[in-house]
N, C-alpha and C positions, 0 to 999 in steps of 0.2 A: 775568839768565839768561846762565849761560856757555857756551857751546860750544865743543865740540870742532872738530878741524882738519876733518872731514866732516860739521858742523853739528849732531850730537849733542847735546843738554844732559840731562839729571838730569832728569825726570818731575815732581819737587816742581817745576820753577821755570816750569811751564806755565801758563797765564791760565784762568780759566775759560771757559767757553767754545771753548778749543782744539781741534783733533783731533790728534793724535799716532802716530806709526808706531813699536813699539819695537825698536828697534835691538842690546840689546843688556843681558842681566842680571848684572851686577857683585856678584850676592847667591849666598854658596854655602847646605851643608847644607839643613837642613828648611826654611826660609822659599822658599829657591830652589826646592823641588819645592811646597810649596805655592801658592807664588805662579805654576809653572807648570801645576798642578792648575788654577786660579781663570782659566786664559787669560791671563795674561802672557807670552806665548812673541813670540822674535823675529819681528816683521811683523805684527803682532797691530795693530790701529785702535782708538785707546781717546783717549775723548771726556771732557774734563775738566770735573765738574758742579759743584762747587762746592767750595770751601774752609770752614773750622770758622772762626769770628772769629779765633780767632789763628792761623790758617794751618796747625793740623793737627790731627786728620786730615784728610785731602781726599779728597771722591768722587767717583770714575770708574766709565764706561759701560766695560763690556767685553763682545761680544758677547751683548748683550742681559740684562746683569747691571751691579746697582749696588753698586760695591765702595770702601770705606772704608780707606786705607792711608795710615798714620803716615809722616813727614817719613823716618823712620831707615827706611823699604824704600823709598819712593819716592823718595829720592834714588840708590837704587844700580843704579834701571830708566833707559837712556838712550834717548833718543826723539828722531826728527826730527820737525819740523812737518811737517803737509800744508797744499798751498794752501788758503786764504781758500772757507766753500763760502759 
């Protein structure tokens, strides 16, 4: 997992089990308004459930939705960790 200088990293490099705050959508055109249709929007709490065997797709809780998002969008969603619940 890399981060950034404010703790940021890329959404693919999250553990399951995680909770994440997103920070910040690096995705333009139609995926970007879809994926802020879907509640990807920055500040958004999104709960990481599981990865695919080879690690994509992976699926996320988001406001009470289970959503399925390929390595190539969720890497361009940036997210801080939240504490340990």
């Amino acid at each position: 997992m890399v981060a950034d200088s404010k703790g940021a990293f890329p959404l693919c490099d999250a553990q399951i089990g995680d909770s994440v705050r997103i920070t910040q959508l690096c995705i333009e055109g139609a995926m970007r308004l879809r994926l802020l249709d879907l509640g990807f929007i920055p500040g958004a709490i999104i709960k990481v459930l599981q990865k695919s065997p080879l690690g994509d797709p992976m699926a996320f809780r988001v406001s009470q939705t289970t959503i399925a998002l390929r390595k190539e969008e969720s890497s361009q969603i940036l997210v801080e960790k939240l504490g340990d619940e």
